[in-house]
Each structure stands twice: as structure tokens, then as C-alpha cells.
N, C-alpha and C positions, 0 to 999 in steps of 0.2 A: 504494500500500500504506500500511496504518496503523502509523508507528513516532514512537517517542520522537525531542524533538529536545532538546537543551541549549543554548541560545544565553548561557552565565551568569548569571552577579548572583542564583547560587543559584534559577535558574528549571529547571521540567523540565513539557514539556509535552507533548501527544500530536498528529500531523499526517498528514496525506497527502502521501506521496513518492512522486514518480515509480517508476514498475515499473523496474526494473532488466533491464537486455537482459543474456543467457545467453551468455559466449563457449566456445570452443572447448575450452578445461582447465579448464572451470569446472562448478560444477553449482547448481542452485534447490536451498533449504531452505525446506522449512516450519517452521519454529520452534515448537518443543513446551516451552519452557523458555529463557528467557536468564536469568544471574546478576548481580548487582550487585557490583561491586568499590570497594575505598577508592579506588583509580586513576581510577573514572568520577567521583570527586569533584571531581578538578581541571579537568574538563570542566564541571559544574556550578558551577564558584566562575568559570570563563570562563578557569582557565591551564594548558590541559593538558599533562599530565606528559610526555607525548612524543607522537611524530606531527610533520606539518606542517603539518596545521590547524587553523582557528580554530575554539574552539567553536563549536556549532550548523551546520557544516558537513556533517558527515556524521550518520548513525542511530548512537547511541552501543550499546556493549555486544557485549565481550570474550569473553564463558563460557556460549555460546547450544551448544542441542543442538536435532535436531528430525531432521524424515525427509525425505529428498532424492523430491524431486518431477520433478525434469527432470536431463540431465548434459546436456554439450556433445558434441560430437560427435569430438572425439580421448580422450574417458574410457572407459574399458572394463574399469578395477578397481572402479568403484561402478554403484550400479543404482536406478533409483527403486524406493521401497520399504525403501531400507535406511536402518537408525536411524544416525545421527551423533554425537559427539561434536566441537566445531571447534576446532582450535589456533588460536590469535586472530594468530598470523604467518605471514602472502604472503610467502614469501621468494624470491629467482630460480629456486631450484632447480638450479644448477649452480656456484654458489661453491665454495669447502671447507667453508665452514661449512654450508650446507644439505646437501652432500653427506655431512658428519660428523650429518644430524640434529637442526642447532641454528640453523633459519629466524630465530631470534632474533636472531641476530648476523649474519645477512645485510647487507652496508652500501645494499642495494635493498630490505630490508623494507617492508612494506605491515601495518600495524597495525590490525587489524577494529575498529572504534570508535574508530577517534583519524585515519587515514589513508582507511579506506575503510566503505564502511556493515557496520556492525555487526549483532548478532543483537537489541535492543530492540524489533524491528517483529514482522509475521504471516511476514515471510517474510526470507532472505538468498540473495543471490548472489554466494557465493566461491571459490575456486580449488578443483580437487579435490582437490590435495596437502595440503590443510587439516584435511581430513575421516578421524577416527577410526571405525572400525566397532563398534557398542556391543553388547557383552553382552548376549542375551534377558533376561538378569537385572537389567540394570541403568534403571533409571525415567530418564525424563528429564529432573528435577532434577538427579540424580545427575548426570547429564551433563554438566549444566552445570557440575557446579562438580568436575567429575572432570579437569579438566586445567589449569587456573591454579591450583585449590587443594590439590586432593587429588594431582594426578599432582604436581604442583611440588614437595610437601611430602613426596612418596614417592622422587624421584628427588634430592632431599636428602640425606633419609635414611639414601636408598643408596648414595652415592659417600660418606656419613657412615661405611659400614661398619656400620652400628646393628645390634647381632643382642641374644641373649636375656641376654648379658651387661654390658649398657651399662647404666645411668644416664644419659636423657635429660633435658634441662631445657628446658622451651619457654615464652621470655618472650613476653606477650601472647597472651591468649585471645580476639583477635577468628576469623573465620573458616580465615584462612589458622593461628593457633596451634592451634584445634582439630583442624585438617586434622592438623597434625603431632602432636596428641594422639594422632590415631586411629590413623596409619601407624605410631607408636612402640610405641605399645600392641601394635598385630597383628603387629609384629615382634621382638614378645616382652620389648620394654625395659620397664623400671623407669621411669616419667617423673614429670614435677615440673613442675608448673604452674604459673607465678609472675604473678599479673594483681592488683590491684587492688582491681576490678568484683568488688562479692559474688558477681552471679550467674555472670558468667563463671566462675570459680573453680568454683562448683556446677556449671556445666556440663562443665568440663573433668575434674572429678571422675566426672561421671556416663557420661563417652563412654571411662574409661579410663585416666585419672591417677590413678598411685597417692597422689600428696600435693599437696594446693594452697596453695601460700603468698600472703599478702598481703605485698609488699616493705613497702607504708604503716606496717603493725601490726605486724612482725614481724622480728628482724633475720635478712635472706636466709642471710647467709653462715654464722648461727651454725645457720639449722634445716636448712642444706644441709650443715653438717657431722655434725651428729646423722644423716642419711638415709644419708650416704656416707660415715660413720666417718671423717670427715676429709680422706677422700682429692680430693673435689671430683666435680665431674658428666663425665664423659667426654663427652660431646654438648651443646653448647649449640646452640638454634636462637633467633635473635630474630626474631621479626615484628614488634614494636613499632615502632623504627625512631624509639625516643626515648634521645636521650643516657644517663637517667639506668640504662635497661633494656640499654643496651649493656653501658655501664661496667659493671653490676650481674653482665651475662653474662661477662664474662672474669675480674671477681673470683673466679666460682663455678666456672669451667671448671678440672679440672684439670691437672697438669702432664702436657705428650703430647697434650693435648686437640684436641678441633676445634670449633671455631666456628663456626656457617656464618651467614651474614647474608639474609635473607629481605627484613626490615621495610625501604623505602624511606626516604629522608633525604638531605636537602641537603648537610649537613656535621655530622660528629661528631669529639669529641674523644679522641684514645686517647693514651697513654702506651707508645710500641712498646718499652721497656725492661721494665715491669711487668706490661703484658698479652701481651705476644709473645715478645719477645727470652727474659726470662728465665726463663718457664714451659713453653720451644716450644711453643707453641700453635699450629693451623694456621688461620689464619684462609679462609673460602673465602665467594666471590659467589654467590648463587646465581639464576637466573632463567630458568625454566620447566625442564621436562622436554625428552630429546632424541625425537624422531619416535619411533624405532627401540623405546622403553620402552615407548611406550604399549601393546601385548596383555599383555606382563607387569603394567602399571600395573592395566589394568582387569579382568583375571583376580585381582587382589591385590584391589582395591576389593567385588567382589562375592560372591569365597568365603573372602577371610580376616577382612574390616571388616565387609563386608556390606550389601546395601544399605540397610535398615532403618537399620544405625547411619549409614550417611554422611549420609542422609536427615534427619537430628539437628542435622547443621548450621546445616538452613534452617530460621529460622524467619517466615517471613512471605511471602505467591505473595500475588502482584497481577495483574488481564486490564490490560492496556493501555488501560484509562480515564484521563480526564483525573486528576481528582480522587484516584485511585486512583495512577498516576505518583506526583502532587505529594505523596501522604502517603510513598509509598517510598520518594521522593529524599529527603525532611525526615527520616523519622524513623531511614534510613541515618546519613546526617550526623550527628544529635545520639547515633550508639552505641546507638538504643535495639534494634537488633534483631543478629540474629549473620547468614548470608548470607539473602537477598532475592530471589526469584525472581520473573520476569515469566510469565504462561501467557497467550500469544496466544489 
């Protein structure tokens, strides 16, 4: 089969890999969509964020959707024919945590693009516990980026409490702040967009923020007091995953507030007396959605967002050409596009 490989030193290139043999709980994908993440970057720089291989080991790519071609032979909840959505974690399936829903925290995980071949290629062969069933409504782009991005950022939201009376603040507007643009918006919140990037700004405006700040231009905490008569944002979410947009985010949160943390990072500085302690703030982790969310996720994605608007996010579908790859890994990297899709 023809998939993307990563081997580092900022290379991405297109090969033939082995067919993958079909086991027993498993099923064939034909891949109608995979998505690109800031995470497949550290597979392309050769240090990847997690997993326990080495780049260029496995077919990269986390956020693949497409329609099941073959099952195994102990599956009989899926059927070829039917559209997919893939959660990007193999978990045992009999832990607590898989049984609570949350294959992420499995300590046996199996990471689709980092541990095992990923959705980047024409086709995938992963577990059937992986596979979401997708809404007639929902397109296959949607797909893909309907559960790292959009279910993550709704399943947020929602242990956030976020209803028609919040004040949301979502720092950085790359894909995953959008996502939470969209889900704040549809659930009725007031949001506040804080990026940088002109155009991000315009776009987060345009999918649904009511206000866009530039932190650069503009002092955050004086026009978040003007928005929220002083009282501060009841919801902060960062994706950014940059010290100065953390700090920035607990300045603006109010007191009672919650936090939640999206944006990845090595090491950040906080002040637990001035951001926690003495505001009660609740800080919270957040990463992926639980199994059990996802019909509620993707019923929320196609009749309250819609699929037209989620479809907003992407802006850029690449075939699995060489040339075509090497412009979507590059021009991922340098920020110049919001999510990135592959069409086998």
C-alpha cells in the first residue's frame, strides 16, 4: 500500500508498505481522509512526542476517517460498508480505564501513528474498538478531525460545564482553538479569541467568536475587563501550550474559574498562590474524549456546528503524492495553513 513515511530531519515522503494482514478484532479501512496534527511534527523533526518508536517506523497519522472494507472474524458490531470515524488509541480493552472509556490512559496503549501504522496511507488496519460510526451527514474530512479536534475540544467543554451563560476565552487559534471556537459558540457561550496571527483572529471571528484580541497590540486583561465588566472569563481553554499564553490565561480567568489545558509543553511556569490558590481556580488536563461521548459528540458536530462550518477548519487536502506530502508537511510546520487533510 501507498503511505507517508517520516524518517526526520524535517523529511516526509511517500512509499510502498507492506499490506497489512487482518486479525481477529480488527477491521480494513479504506481511508477517505487522514488529518495532520502539530503532534505529527515531532515525528517529522525525528523526536516523537510519544509512542515507542522511532520515527519513520511506522505510516504516520492520528485523525484518518474512511469506510471499512473487510472486519475480522470475532467483529459483528461493524460491517463493511460502514463510514468510520478512528480514535487514534488501541487500548486492552479490559483495564479501568478502557472500561471507564478512556483507551488513552490504558498503561498497554497502542498509538495509531506513533506505535502502530496510522491512517497517512490508501488504507488502515486497526482494532474494531477504535472505530466510531459517522453520521450520513457528516463528510469525511469532518471525520477526521471530528475526534482529536473537534470531539476533544467538545468533551472539554463539557466536563467545563460551558452552557449559554459563560464567557469563554480560547488562547490560540491554530486548529484544535478553532475546534473550541466552534463547540463554545454552538453551546451558546460568549467567546474571546486571543491569537496573535491576523488571520487566525479573522478566522476565529468568522466560525463564531464574539471578540478577537491580539495579546501583541492590545492589553489582554484591560479589553477582557471591558467584555466581562471586570469580572474575568469563566472558561479558559489554552491550546497554545506557550508560557507567555498560559500565564496570560489565568490572569484573565476568573475567580471560581476553570482552566483547562489542551496546548502540549515541556515545562511551564505558574505561581500556584496567584493563579490557583488564591482565585480557586480549577485547573484541569485535558486529553481526548471518553469512547462513550462520541454519538452525543457527533450528533453535536452535524446539527448544532454543522458540517459546512467544521468543514472551515481545513484549509488545505492533499492525494498522497510525493511533492504534494513534502508541501503539506512544510507548509504545516511554518503555520501557514489551519488543519490539512490527506485524500487517498
Amino acid at each position: 500500500m501507498k503511505g507517508v513515511v517520516l524518517p526526520g530531519d524535517k523529511e516526509a515522503h511517500v512509499q510502498d508498505w507492506d499490506n497489512q494482514s487482518l486479525g481477529p478484532d480488527e477491521v480494513r479501512v479504506d481511508i477517505g481522509a487522514a488529518a495532520l496534527c502539530r503532534s505529527d511534527m515531532s515525528l517529522y523533526n525525528g523526536n516523537p512526542l510519544v509512542g515507542s518508536k522511532p520515527a519513520g517506523a511506522v505510516v504516520p497519522g492520528h485523525e484518518p476517517a474512511g469506510t471499512i472494507s473487510a472486519v475480522g472474524d470475532n467483529v459483528d458490531h461493524l460491517s463493511e460498508g460502514d463510514r468510520v470515524a478512528i480514535n487514534c488509541f488501541a487500548g486492552c480493552e479490559h483495564c479501568e480505564y478502557c472500561l471507564q472509556g478512556e483507551p488513552n490512559l490504558c498503561p498497554d496503549v497502542e498509538i495509531l501513528g506513533f506505535d502502530r501504522h496510522g491512517g497517512d496511507a490508501e488504507e488502515l488496519v486497526t482494532p474494531a474498538s477504535t472505530c466510531h460510526p459517522m453520521p450520513d451527514k457528516m463528510s469525511m474530512g469532518v471525520g477526521a478531525i471530528a475526534t482529536d479536534a473537534l470531539g476533544n475540544l467538545w468533551s472539554t467543554l463539557n466536563e467545563c460545564n460551558v452552557n449559554g451563560t459563560d464567557t469563554v476565552g480560547i488562547i490560540g487559534l491554530g486548529p484544535m482553538g478553532l475546534a473550541g471556537v466552534l463547540n463554545a459558540d454552538a453551546m451558546g457561550a460568549d467567546v474571546v479569541a486571543y491569537e496573535l496571527v491576523d488571520h487566525r483572529r479573522e478566522k476565529g471571528l468568522d466560525l463564531g467568536a464574539e471578540y478577537a484580541v491580539d495579546p501583541g497590540e492590545e492589553d489582554a486583561q484591560e479589553r477582557t475587563d471591558e467584555i466581562t465588566n471586570g469580572r474575568g472569563l469563566d472558561v479558559v481553554v489554552d491550546c497554545s501550550g506557550a508560557q507567555p499564553g498560559i500565564e496570560m490565561g489565568f490572569d484573565l480567568v476568573k475567580k471560581h474559574g476553570t482552566f483547562a489545558q489542551i496546548g502540549e509543553t515541556d515545562e511551564v511556569t505558574l505561581n500556584p498562590s496567584d493563579h490557583l490558590i488564591h482565585k480557586k481556580v480549577d485547573y484541569m488536563g485535558s486529553w481526548y474524549f471518553r469512547s462513550y461521548e462520541w454519538p452525543e459528540i457527533a450528533e453535536f458536530i452535524v446539527e448544532k456546528i454543522g458540517n459546512d462550518r467544521a468543514e472551515e477548519i481545513i484549509s488545505h487536502e492533499y492525494e498522497l503524492e510525493e511533492e504534494k506530502v513534502q508541501e503539506a508537511f512544510r507548509k504545516f510546520d511554518n503555520h501557514e495553513t489551519q488543519k490539512v487533510i490527506f485524500t487517498p
